[in-house]
TIBA-522735 format. One record per residue (C-alpha): residue number from 1; chain; x, y, z. Coordinates in steps of 0.1 Angstrom, whole numbers. Each point is the difference from the previous one (the first is absolute). Layout:
{num=NUM; cadena=A; u=X; v=Y; w=Z}
...
END
This chain:
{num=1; cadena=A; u=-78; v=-161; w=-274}
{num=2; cadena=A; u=-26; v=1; w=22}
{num=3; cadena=A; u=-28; v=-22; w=-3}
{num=4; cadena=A; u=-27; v=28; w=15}
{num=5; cadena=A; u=9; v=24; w=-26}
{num=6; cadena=A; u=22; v=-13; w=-28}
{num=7; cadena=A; u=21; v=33; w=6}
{num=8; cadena=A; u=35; v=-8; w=7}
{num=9; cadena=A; u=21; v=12; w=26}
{num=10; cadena=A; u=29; v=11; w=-10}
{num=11; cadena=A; u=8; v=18; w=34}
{num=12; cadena=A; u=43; v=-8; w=-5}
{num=13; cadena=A; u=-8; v=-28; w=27}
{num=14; cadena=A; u=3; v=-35; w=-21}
{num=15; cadena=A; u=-30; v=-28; w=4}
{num=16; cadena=A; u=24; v=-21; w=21}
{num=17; cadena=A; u=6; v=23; w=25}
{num=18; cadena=A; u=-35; v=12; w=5}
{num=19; cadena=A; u=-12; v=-34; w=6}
{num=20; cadena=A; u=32; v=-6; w=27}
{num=21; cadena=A; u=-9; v=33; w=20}
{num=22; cadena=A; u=-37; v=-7; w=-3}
{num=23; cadena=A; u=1; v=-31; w=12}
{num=24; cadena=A; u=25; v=7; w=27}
{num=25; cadena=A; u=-27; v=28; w=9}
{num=26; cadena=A; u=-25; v=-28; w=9}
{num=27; cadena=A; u=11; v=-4; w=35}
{num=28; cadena=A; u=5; v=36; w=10}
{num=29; cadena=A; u=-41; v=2; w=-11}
{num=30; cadena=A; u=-8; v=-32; w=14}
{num=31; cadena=A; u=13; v=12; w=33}
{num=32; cadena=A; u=-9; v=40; w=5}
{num=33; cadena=A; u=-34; v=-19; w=-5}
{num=34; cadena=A; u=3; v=-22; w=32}
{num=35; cadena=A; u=20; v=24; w=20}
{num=36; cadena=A; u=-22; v=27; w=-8}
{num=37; cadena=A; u=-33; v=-28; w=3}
{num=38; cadena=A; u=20; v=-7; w=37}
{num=39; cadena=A; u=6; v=35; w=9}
{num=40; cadena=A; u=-40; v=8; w=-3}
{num=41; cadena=A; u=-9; v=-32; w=19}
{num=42; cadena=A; u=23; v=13; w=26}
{num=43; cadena=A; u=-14; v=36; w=-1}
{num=44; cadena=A; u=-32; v=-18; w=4}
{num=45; cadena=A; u=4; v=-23; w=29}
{num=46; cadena=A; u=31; v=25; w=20}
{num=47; cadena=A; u=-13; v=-3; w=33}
{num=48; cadena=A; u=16; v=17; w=35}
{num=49; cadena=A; u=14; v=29; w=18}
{num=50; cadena=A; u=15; v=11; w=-37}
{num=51; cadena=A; u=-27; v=-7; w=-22}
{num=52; cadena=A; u=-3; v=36; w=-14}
{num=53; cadena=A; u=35; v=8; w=-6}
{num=54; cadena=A; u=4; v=-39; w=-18}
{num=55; cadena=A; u=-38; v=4; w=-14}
{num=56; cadena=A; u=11; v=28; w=-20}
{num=57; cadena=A; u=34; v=-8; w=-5}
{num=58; cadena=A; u=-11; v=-32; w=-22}
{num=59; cadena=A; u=-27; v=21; w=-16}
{num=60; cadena=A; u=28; v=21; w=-13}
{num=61; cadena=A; u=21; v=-27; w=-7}
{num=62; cadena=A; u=-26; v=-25; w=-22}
{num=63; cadena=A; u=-12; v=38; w=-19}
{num=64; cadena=A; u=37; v=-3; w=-13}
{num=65; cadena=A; u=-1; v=-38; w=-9}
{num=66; cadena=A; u=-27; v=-1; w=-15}
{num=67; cadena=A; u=5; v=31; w=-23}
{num=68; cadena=A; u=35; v=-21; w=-4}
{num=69; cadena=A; u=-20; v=-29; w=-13}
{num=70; cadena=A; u=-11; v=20; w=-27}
{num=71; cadena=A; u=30; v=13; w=-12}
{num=72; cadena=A; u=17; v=-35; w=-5}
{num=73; cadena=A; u=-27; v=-16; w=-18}
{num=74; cadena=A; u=1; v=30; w=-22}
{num=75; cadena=A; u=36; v=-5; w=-8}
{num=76; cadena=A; u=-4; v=-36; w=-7}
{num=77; cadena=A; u=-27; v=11; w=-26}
{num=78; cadena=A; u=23; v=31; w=-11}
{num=79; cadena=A; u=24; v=-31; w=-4}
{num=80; cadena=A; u=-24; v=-17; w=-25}
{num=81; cadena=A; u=-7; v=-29; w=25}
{num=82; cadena=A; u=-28; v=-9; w=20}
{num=83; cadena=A; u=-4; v=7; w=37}
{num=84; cadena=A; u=-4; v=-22; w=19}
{num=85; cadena=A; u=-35; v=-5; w=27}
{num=86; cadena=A; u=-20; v=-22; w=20}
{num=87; cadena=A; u=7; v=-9; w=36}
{num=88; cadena=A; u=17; v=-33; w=-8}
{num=89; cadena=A; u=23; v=11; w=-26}
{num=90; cadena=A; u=11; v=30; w=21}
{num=91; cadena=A; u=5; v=-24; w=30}
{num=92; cadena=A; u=21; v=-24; w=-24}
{num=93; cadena=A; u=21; v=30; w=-11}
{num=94; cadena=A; u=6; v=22; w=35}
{num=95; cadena=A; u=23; v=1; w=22}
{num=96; cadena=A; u=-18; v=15; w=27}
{num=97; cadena=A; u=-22; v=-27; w=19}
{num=98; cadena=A; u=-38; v=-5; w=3}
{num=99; cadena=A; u=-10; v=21; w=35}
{num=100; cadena=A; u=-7; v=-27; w=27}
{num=101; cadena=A; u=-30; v=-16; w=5}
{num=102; cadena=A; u=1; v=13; w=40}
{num=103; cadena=A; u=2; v=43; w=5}
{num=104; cadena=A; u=30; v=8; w=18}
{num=105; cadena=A; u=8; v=22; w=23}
{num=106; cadena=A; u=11; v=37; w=-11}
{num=107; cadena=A; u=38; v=-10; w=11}
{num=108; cadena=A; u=-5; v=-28; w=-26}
{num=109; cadena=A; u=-12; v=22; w=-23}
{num=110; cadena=A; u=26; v=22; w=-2}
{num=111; cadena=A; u=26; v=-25; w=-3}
{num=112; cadena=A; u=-19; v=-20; w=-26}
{num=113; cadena=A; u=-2; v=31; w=-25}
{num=114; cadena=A; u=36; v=9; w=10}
{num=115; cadena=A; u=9; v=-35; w=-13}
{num=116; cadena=A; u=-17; v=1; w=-28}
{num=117; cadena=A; u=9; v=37; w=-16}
{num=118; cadena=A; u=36; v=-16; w=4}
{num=119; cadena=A; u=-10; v=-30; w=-20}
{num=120; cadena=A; u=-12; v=25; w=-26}
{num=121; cadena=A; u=31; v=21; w=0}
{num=122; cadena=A; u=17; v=-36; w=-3}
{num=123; cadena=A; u=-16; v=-4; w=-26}
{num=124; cadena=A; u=3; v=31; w=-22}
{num=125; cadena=A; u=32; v=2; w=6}
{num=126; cadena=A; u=16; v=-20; w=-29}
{num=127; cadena=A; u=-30; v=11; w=-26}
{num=128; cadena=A; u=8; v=32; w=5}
{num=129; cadena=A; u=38; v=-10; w=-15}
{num=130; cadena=A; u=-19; v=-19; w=-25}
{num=131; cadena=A; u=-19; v=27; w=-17}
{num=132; cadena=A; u=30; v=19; w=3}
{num=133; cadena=A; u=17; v=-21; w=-23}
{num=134; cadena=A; u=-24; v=-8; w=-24}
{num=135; cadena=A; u=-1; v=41; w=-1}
{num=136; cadena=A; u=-35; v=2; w=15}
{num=137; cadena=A; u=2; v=33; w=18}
{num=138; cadena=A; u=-37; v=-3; w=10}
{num=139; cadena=A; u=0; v=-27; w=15}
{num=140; cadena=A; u=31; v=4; w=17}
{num=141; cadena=A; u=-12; v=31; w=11}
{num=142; cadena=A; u=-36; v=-18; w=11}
{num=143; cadena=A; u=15; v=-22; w=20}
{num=144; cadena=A; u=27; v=23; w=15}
{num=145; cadena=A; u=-25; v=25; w=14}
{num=146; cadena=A; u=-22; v=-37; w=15}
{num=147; cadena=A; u=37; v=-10; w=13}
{num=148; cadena=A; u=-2; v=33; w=17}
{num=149; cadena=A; u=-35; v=-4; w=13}
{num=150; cadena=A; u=12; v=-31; w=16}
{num=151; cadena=A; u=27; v=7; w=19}
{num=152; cadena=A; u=-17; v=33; w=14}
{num=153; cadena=A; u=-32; v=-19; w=10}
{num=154; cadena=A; u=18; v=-32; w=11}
{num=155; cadena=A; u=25; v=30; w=22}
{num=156; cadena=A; u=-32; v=18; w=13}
{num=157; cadena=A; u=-14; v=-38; w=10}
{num=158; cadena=A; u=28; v=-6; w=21}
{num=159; cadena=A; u=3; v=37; w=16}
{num=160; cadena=A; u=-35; v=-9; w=10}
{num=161; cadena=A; u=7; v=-31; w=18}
{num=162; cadena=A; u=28; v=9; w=16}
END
């Protein structure tokens, strides 16, 4: 029972397994947040000879994360479980590092956010097996689409660098 509203869930998902998957859920927030928090700082500071193309690319790209953001911590609250915030409990919790102190170049960039979309996919991967078993279709399928996002964006990345 949920402490907010003293309304049970009683969704065919047992107590046990909402906690596992919520919890489980708190990296994939903690690190849309900083690749999406990267990709703007990036969009930001892209400087060069393909600073339009890269500008907008990122804009495009840190619209989705963010919007992504949402959805997760919503899930973890659809989960009965509290989502997790704050810049240092999201750092503790992603896989996805901190953006550098330095702006690199665009080449850097691109590689960076590459990298980092296939930590992501790394690190849905298993979850998404997870929910699955615990028969959590909506998560499973939450995740599945993000996998999806990850593997295009971290494809389209490379495309551009090559």
């Amino acid at each position: 029972m949920s402490d907010a509203t003293n309304v049970a869930i009683d969704t065919g998902l047992e107590q046990n397994a909402r906690s596992s998957i919520a919890q489980a859920l708190g990296p994939v927030l903690a690190g849309t947040f900083a690749l999406a928090l990267k990709t703007h700082n990036f969009h930001w500071n892209v400087t060069g000879p393909r600073f339009q193309g890269l500008h907008n690319m990122f804009e495009e790209q840190y619209t989705d994360l963010y919007e992504a953001v949402d959805d997760l911590a919503e899930r973890i609250r659809a989960l009965d479980a509290v989502a997790p915030g704050g810049l240092g409990r999201f750092q503790e919790l992603s896989p996805v590092a901190d953006a550098p102190e330095t702006v690199p170049d665009a080449q850097t960039m691109v590689a960076t956010l590459a990298r980092d979309h296939d930590a992501m996919a790394r690190t849905l991967r298993p979850l998404i097996g997870e929910a699955a078993e615990a028969n959590d279709e909506v998560t499973a399928d939450l995740l599945t689409g993000r996998l999806g996002v990850h593997e295009k964006t971290a494809w389209m990345l490379r495309a551009t660098a090559a």
